[in-house]
MDTraj code that builds the backbone (N, CA, C; nanometers):
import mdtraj as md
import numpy as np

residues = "UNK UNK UNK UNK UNK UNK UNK UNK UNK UNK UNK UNK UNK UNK UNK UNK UNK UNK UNK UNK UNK UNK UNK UNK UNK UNK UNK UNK UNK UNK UNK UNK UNK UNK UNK UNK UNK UNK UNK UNK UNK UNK UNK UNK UNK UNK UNK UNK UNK UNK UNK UNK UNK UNK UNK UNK UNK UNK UNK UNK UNK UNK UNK UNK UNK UNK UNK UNK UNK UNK UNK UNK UNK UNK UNK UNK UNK UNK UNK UNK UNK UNK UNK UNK UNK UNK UNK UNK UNK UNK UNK UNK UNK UNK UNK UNK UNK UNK UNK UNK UNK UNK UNK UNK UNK UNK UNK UNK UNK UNK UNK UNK UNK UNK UNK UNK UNK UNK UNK UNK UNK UNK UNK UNK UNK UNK UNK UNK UNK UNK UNK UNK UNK UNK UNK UNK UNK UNK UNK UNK UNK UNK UNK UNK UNK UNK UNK UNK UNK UNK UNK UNK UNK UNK UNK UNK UNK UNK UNK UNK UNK UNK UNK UNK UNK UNK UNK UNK UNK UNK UNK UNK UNK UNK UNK UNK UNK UNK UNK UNK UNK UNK UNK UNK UNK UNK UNK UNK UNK UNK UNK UNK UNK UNK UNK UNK UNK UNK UNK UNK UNK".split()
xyz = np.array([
    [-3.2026, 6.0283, 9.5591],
    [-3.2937, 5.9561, 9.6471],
    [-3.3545, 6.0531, 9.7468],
    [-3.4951, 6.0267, 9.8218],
    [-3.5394, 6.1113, 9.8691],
    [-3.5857, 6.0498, 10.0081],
    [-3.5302, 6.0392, 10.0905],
    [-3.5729, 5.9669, 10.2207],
    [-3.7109, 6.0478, 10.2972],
    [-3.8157, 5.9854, 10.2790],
    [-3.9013, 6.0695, 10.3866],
    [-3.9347, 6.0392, 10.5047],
    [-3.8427, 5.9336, 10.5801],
    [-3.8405, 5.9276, 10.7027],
    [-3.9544, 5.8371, 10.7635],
    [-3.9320, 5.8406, 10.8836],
    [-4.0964, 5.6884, 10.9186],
    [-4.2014, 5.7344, 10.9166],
    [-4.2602, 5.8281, 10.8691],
    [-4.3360, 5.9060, 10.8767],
    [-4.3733, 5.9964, 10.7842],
    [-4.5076, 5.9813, 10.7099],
    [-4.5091, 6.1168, 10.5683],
    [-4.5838, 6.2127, 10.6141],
    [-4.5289, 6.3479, 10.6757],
    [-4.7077, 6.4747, 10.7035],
    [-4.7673, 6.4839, 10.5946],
    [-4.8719, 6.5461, 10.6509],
    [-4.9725, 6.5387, 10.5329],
    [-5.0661, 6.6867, 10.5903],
    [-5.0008, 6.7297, 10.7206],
    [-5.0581, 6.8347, 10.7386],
    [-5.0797, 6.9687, 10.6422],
    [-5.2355, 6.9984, 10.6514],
    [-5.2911, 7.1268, 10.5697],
    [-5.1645, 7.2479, 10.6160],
    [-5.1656, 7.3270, 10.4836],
    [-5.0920, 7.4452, 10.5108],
    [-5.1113, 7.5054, 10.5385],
    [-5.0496, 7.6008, 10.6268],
    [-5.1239, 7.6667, 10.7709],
    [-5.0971, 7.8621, 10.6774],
    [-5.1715, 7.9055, 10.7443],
    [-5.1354, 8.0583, 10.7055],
    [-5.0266, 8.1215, 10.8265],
    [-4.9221, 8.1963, 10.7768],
    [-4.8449, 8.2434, 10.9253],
    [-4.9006, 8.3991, 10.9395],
    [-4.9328, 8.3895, 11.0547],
    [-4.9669, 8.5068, 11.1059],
    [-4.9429, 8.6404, 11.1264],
    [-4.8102, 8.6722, 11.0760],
    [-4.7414, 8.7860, 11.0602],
    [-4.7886, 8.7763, 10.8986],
    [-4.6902, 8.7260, 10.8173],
    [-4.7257, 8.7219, 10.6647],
    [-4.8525, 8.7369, 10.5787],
    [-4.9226, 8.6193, 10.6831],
    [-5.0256, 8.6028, 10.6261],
    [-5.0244, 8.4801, 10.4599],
    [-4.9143, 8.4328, 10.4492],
    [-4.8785, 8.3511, 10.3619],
    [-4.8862, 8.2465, 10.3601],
    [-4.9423, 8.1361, 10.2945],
    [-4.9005, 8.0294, 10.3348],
    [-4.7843, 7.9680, 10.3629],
    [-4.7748, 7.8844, 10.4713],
    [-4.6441, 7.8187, 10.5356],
    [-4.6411, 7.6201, 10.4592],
    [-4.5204, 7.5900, 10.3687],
    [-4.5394, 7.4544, 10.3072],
    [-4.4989, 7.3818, 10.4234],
    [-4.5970, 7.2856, 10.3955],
    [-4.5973, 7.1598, 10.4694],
    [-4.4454, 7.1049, 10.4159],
    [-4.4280, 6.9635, 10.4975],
    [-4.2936, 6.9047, 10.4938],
    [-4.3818, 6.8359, 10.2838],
    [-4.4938, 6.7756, 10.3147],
    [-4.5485, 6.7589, 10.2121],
    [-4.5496, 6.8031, 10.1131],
    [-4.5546, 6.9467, 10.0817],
    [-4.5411, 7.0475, 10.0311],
    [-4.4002, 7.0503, 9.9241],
    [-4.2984, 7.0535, 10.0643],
    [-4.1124, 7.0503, 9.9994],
    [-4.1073, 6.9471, 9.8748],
    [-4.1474, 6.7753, 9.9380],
    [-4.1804, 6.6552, 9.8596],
    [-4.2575, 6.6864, 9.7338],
    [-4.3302, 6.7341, 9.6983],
    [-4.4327, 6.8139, 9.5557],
    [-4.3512, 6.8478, 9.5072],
    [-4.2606, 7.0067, 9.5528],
    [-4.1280, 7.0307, 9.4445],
    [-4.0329, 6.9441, 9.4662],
    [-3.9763, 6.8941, 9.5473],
    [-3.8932, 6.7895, 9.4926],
    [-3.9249, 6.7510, 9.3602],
    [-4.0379, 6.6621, 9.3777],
    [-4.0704, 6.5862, 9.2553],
    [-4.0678, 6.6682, 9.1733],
    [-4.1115, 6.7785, 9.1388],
    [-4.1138, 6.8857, 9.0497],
    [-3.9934, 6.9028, 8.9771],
    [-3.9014, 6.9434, 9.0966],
    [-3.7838, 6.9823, 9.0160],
    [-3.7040, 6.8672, 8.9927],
    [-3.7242, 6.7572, 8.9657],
    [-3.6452, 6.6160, 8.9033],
    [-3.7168, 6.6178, 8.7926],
    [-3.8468, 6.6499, 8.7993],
    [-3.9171, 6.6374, 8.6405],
    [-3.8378, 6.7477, 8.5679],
    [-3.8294, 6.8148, 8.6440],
    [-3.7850, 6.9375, 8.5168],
    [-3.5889, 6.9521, 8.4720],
    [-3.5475, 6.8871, 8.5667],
    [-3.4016, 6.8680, 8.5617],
    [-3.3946, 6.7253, 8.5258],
    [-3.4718, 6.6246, 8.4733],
    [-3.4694, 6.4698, 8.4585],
    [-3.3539, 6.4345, 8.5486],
    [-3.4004, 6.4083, 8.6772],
    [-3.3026, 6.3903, 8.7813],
    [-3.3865, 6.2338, 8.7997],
    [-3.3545, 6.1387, 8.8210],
    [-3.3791, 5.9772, 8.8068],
    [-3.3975, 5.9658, 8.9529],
    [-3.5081, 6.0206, 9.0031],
    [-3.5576, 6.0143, 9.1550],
    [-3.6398, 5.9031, 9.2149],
    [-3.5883, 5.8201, 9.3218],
    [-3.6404, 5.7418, 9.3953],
    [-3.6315, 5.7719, 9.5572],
    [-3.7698, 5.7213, 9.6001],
    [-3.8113, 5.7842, 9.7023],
    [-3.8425, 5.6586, 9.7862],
    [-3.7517, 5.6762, 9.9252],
    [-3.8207, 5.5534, 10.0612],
    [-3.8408, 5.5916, 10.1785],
    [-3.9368, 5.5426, 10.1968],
    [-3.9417, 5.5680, 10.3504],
    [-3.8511, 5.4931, 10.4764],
    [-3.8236, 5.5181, 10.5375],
    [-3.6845, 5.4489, 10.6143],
    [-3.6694, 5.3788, 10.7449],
    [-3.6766, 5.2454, 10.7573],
    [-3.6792, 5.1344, 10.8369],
    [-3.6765, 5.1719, 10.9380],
    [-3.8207, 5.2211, 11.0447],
    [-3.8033, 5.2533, 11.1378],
    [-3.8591, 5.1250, 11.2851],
    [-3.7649, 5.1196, 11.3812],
    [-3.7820, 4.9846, 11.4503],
    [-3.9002, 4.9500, 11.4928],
    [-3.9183, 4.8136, 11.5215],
    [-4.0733, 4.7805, 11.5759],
    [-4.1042, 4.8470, 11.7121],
    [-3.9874, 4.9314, 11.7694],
    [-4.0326, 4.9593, 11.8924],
    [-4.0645, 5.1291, 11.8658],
    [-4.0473, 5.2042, 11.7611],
    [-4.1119, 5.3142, 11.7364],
    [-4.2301, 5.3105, 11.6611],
    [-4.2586, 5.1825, 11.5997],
    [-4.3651, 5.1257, 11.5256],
    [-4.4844, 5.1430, 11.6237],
    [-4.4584, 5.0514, 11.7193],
    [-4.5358, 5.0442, 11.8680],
    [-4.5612, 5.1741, 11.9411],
    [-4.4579, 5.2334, 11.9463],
    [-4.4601, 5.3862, 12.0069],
    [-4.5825, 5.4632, 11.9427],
    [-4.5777, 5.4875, 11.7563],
    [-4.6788, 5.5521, 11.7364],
    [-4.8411, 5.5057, 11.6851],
    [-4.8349, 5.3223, 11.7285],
    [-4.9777, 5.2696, 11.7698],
    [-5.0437, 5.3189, 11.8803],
    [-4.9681, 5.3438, 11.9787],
    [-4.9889, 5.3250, 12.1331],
    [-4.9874, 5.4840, 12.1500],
    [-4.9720, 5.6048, 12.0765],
    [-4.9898, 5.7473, 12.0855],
    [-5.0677, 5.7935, 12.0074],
    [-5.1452, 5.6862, 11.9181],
    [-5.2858, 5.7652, 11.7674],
    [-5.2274, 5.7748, 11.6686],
    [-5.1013, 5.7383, 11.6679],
    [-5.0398, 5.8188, 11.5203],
    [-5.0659, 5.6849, 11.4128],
    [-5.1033, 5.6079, 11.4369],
    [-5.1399, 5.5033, 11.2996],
    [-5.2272, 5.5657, 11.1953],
    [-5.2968, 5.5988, 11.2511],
    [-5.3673, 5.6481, 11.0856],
    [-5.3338, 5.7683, 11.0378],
    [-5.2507, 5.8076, 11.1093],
    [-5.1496, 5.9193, 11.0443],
    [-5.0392, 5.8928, 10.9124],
    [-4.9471, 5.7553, 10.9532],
    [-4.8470, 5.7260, 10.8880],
    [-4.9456, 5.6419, 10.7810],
    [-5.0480, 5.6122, 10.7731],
    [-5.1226, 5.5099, 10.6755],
    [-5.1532, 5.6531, 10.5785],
    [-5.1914, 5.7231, 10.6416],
    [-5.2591, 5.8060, 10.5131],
    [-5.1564, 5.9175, 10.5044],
    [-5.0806, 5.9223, 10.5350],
    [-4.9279, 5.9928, 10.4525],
    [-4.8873, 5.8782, 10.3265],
    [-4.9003, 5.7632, 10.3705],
    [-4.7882, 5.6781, 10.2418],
    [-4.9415, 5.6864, 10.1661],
    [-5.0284, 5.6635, 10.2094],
    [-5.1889, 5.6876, 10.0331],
    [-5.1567, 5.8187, 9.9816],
    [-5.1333, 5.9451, 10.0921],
    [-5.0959, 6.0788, 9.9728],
    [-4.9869, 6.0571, 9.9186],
    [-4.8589, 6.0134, 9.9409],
    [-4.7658, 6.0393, 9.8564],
    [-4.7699, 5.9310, 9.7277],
    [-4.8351, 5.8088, 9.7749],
    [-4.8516, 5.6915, 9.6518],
    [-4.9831, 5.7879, 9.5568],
    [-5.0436, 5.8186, 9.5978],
    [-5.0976, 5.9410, 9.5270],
    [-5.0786, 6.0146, 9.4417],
    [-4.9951, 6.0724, 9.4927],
    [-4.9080, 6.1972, 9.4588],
    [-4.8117, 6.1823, 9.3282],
    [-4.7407, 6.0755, 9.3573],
    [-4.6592, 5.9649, 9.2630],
    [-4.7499, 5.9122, 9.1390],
    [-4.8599, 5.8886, 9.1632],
    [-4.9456, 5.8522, 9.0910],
    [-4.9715, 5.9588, 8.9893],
    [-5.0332, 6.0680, 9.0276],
    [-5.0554, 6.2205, 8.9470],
    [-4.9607, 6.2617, 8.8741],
    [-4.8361, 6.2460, 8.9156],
    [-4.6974, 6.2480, 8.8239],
    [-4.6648, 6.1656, 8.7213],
    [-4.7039, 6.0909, 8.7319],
    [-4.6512, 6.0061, 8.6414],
    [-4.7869, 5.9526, 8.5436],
    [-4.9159, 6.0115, 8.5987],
    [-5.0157, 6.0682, 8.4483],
    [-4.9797, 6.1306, 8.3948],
    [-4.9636, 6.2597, 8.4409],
    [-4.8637, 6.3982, 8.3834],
    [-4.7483, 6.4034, 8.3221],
    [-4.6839, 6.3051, 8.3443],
    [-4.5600, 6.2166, 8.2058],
    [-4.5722, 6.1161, 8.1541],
    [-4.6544, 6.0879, 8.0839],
    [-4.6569, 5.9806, 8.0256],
    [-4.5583, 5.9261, 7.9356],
    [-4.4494, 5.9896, 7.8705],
    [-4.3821, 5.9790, 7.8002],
    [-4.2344, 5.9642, 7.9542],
    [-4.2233, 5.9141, 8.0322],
    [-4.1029, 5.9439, 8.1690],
    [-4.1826, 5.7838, 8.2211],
    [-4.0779, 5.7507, 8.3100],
    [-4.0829, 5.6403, 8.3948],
    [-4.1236, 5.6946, 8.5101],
    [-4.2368, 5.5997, 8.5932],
    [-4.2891, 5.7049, 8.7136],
    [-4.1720, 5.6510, 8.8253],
    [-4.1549, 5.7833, 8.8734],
    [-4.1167, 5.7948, 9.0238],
    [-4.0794, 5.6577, 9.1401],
    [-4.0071, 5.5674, 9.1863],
    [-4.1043, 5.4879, 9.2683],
    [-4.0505, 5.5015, 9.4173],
    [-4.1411, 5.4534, 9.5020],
    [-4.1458, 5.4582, 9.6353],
    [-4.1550, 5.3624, 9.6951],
    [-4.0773, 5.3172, 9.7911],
    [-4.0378, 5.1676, 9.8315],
    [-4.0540, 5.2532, 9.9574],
    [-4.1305, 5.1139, 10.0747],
    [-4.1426, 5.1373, 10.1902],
    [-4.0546, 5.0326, 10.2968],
    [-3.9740, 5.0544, 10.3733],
    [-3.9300, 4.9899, 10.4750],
    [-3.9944, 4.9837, 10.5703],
    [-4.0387, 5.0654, 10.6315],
    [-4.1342, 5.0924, 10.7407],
    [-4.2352, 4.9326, 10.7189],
    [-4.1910, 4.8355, 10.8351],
    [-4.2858, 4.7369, 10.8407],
    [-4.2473, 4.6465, 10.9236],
    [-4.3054, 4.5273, 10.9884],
    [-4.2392, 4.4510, 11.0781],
    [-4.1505, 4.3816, 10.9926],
    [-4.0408, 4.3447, 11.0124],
    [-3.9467, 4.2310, 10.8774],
    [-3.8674, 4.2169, 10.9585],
    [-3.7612, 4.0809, 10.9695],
    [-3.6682, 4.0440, 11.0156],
    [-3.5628, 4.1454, 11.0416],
    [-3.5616, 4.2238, 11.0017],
    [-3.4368, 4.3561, 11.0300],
    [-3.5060, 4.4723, 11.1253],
    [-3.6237, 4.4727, 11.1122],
    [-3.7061, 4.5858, 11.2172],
    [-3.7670, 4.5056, 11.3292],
    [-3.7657, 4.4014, 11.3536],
    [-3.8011, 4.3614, 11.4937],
    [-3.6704, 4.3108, 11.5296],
    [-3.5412, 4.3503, 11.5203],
    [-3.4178, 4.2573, 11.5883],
    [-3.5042, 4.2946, 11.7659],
    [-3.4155, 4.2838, 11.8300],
    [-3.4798, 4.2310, 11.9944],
    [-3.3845, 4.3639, 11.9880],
    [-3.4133, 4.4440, 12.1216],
    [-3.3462, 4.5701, 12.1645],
    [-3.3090, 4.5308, 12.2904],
    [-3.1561, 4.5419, 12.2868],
    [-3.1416, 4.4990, 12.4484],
    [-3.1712, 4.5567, 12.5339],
    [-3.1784, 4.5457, 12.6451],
    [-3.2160, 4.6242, 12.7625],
    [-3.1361, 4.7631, 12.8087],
    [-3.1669, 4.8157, 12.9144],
    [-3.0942, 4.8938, 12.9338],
    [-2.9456, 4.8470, 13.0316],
    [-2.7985, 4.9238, 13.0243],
    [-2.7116, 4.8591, 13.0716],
    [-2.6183, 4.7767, 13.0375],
    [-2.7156, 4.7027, 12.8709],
    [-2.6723, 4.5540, 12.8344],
    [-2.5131, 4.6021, 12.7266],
    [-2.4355, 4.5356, 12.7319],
    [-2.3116, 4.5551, 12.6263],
    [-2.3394, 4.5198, 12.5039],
    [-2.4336, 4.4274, 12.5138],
    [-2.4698, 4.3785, 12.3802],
    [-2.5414, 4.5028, 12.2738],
    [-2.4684, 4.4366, 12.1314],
    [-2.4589, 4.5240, 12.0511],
    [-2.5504, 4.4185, 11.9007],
    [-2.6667, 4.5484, 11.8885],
    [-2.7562, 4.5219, 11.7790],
    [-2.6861, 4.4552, 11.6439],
    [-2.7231, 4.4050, 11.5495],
    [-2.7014, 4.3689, 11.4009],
    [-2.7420, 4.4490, 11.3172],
    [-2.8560, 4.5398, 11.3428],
    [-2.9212, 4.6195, 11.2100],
    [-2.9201, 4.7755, 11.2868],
    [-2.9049, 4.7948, 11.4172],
    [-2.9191, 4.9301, 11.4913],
    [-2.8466, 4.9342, 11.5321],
    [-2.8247, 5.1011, 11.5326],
    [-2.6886, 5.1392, 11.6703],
    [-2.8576, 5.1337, 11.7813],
    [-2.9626, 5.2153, 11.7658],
    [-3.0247, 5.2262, 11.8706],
    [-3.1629, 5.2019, 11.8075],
    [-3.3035, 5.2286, 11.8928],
    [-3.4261, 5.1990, 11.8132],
    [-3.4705, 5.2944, 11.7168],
    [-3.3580, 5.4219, 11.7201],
    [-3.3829, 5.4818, 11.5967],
    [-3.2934, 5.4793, 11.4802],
    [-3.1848, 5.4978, 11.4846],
    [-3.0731, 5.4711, 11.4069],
    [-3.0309, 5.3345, 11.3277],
    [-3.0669, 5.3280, 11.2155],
    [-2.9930, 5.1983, 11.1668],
    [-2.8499, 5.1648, 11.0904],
    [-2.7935, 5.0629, 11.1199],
    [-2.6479, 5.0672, 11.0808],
    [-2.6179, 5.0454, 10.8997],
    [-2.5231, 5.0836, 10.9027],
    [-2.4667, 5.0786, 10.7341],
    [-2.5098, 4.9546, 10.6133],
    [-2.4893, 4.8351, 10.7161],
    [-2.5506, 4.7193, 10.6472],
    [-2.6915, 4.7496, 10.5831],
    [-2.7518, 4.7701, 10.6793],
    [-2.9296, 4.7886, 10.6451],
    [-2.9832, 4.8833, 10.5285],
    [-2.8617, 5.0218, 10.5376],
    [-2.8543, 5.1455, 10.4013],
    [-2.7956, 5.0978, 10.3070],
    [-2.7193, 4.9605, 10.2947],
    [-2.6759, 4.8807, 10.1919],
    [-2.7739, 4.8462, 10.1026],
    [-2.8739, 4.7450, 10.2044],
    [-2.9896, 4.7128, 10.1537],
    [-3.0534, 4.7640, 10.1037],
    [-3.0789, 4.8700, 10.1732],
    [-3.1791, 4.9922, 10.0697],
    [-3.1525, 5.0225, 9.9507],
    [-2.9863, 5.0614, 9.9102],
    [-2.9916, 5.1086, 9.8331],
    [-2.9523, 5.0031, 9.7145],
    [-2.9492, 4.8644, 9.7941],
    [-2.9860, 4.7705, 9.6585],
    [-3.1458, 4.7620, 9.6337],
    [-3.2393, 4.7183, 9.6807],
    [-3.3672, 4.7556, 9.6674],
    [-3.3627, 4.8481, 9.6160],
    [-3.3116, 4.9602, 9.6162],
    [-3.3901, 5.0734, 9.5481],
    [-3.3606, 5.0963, 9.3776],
    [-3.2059, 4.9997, 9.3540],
    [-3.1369, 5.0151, 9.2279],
    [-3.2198, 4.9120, 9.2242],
    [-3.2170, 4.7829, 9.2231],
    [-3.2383, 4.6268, 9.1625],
    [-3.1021, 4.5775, 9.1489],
    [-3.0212, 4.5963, 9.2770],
    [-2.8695, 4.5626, 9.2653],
    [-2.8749, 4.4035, 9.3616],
    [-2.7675, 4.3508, 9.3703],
    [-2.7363, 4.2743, 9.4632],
    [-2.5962, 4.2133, 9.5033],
    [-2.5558, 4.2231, 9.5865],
    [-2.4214, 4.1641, 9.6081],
    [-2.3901, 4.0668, 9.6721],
    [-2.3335, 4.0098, 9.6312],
    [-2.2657, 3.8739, 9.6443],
    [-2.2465, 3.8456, 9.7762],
    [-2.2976, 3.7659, 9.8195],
    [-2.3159, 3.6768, 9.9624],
    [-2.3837, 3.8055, 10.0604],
    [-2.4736, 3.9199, 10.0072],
    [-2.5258, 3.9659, 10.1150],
    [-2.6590, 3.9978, 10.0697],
    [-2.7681, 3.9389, 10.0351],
    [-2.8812, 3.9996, 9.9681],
    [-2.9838, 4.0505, 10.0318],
    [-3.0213, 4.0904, 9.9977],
    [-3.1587, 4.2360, 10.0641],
    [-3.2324, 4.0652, 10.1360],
    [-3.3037, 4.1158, 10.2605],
    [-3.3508, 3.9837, 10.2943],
    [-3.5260, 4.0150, 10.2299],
    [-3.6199, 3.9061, 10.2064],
    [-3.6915, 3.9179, 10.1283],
    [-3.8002, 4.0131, 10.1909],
    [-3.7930, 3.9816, 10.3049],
    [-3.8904, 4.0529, 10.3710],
    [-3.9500, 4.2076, 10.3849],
    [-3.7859, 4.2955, 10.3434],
    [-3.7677, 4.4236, 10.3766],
    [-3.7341, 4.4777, 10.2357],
    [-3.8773, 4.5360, 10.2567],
    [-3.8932, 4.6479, 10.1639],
    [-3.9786, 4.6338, 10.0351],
    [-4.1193, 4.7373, 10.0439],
    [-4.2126, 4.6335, 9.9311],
    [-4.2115, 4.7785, 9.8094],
    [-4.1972, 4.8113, 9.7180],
    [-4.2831, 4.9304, 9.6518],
    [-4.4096, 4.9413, 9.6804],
    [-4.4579, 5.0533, 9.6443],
    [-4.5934, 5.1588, 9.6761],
    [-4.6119, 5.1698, 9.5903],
    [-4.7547, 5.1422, 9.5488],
    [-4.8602, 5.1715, 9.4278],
    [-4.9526, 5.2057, 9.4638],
    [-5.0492, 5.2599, 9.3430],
    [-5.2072, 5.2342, 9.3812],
    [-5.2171, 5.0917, 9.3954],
    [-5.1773, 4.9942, 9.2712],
    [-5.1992, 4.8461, 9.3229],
    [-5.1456, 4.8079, 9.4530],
    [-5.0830, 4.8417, 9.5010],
    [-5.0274, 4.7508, 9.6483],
    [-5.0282, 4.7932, 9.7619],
    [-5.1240, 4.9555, 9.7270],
    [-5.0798, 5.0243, 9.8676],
    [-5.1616, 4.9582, 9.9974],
    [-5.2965, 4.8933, 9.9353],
    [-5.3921, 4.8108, 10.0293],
    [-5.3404, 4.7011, 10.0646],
    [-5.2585, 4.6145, 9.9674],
    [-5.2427, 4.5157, 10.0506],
    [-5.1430, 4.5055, 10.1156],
    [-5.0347, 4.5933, 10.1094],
    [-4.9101, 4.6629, 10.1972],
    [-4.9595, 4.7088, 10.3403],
    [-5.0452, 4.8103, 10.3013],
    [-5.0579, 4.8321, 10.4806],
    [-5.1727, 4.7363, 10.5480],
    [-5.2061, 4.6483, 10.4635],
    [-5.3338, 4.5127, 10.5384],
    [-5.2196, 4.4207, 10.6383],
    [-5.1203, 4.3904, 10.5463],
    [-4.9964, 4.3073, 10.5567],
    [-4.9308, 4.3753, 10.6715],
    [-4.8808, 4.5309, 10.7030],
    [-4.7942, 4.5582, 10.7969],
    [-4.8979, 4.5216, 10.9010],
    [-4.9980, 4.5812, 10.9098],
    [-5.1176, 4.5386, 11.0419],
    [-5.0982, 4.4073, 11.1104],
    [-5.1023, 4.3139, 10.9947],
    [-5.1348, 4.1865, 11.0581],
    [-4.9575, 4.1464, 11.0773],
    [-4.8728, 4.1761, 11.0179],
    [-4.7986, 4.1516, 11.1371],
    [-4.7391, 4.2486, 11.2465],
    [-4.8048, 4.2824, 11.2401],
    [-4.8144, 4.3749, 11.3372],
    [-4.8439, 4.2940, 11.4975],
    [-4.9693, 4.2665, 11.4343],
    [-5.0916, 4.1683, 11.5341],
    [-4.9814, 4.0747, 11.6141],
    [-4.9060, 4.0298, 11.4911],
    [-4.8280, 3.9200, 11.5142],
    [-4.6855, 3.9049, 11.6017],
    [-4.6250, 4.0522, 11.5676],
    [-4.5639, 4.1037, 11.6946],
    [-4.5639, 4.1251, 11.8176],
    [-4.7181, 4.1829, 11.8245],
    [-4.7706, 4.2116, 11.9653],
    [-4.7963, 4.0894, 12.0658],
    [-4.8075, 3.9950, 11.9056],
    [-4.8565, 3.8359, 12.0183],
    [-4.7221, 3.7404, 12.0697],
    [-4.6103, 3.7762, 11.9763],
    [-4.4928, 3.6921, 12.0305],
    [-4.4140, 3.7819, 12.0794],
    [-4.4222, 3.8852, 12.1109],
    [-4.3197, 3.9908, 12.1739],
    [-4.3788, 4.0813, 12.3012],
    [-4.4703, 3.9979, 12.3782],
    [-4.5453, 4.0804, 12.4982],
    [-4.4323, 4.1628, 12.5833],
    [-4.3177, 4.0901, 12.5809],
    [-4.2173, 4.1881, 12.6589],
    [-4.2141, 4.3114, 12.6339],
    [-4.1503, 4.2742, 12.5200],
    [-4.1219, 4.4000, 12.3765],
    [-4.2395, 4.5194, 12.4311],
    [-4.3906, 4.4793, 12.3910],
    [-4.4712, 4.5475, 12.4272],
    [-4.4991, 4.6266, 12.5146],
    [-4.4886, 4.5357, 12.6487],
    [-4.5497, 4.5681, 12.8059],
    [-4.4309, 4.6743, 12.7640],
    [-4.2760, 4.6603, 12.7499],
    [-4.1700, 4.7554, 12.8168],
    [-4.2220, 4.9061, 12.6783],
    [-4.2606, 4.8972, 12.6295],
    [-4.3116, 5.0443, 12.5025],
    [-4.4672, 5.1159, 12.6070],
    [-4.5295, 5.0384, 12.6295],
    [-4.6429, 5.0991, 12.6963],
    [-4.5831, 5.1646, 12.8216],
    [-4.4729, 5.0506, 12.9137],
    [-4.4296, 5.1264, 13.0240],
    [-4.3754, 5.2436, 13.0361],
    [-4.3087, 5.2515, 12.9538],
    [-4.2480, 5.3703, 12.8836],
    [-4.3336, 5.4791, 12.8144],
    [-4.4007, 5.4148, 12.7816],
    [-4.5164, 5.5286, 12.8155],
    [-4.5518, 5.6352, 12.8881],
    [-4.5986, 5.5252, 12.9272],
    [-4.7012, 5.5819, 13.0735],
    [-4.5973, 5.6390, 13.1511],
    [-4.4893, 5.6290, 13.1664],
    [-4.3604, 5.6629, 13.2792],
    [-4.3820, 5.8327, 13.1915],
    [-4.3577, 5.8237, 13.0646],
    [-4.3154, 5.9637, 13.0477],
    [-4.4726, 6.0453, 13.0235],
    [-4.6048, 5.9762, 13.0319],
    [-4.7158, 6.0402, 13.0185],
    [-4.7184, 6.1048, 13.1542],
    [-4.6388, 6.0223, 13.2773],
    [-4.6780, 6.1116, 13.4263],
    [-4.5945, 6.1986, 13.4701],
    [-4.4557, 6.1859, 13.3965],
    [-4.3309, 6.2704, 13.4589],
    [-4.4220, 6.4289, 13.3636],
    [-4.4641, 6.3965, 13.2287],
    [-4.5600, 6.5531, 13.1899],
    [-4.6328, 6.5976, 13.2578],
    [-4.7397, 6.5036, 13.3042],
    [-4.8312, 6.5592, 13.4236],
    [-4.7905, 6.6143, 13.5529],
    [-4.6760, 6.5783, 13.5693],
    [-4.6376, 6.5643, 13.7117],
    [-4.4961, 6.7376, 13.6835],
    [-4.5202, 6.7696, 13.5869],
    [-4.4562, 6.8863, 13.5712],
    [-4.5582, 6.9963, 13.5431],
    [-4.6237, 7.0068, 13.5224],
    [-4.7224, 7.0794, 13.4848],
    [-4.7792, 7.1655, 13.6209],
])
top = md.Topology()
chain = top.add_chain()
for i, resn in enumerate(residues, 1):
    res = top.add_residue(resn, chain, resSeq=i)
    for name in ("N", "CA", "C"):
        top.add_atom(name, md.element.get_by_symbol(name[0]), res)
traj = md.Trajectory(xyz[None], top)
């Protein structure tokens, strides 16, 4: 399995300046990956990994949205080109967590609070249950009295990659409208650490 995290770069490869060589993108590593499973028939599946609605928010509210949109089109891409190139092999697949779903908006307690999450140790970290899930989604497994909830976790295609990220948007929308707390406290947080930079400088 190949976790690429909440986030796919997609940054151009830079030349390093001593060398003069090109330097691989994180993008780059992901290419041979895939590479070398084709060539070792290593039975590779690839997800991106349930990152909370409050880092979701974090990288709306810093520009990075059309960053993480057009990382998951190159790698559904990418996936795509591979698996022209074998036609005779089962393609690759890529399941995305990354989305609002009943397990990525749990409520984050405050600061102070004792109370203890269901799906997070924190808004980045998710607990064992949730890597359960995944890795039934990712087989087509399921276990008995605990099933992947329906919400979390769609595959990546060319067919679905549009209406996958149309779908995270709008609930997205839909977050922002029943969770103003949620919100106001991600912007505050913000702005708190946009002035403590300025205010060091």
């Amino acid at each position: 399995m190949l976790d690429t995290g909440p986030a796919v770069p997609t940054a151009p490869r830079k030349l390093a300046p001593a060398a003069s060589r090109p330097v691989l993108t994180s993008f780059d590593y992901i290419a041979q990956i895939i590479q070398f499973c084709r060539d070792k028939d290593i039975d590779l599946r690839i997800f991106i990994t349930p990152a909370h609605a409050h880092q979701l928010e974090i990288a709306k509210q810093l520009g990075g949205w059309p960053a993480i949109e057009r990382g998951k089109r190159d790698l559904v891409d990418l996936l795509y080109r591979d698996a022209l190139s074998h036609p005779g092999s089962a393609a690759f697949p890529l399941y995305d967590f990354e989305g609002y779903s009943s397990v990525t908006s749990e409520h984050v307690p405050p600061d102070g609070s004792r109370s203890e999450m269901r799906y997070y140790w924190d808004s980045s970290h998710f607990k064992e249950n949730v890597g359960d899930w995944i890795l039934d989604r990712l087989f087509g497994t399921e276990r008995e009295g605990d099933p992947v909830p329906d919400d979390f976790g769609v595959r990546l295609m060319p067919a679905t990659i549009d209406a996958a990220l149309d779908k995270i948007r709008t609930d997205q929308s839909v977050y922002e409208r029943d969770q103003p707390d949620e919100v106001r406290f991600i912007t505050s947080l913000i702005q708190q650490i946009k002035l403590e930079h300025l205010a060091a400088r």
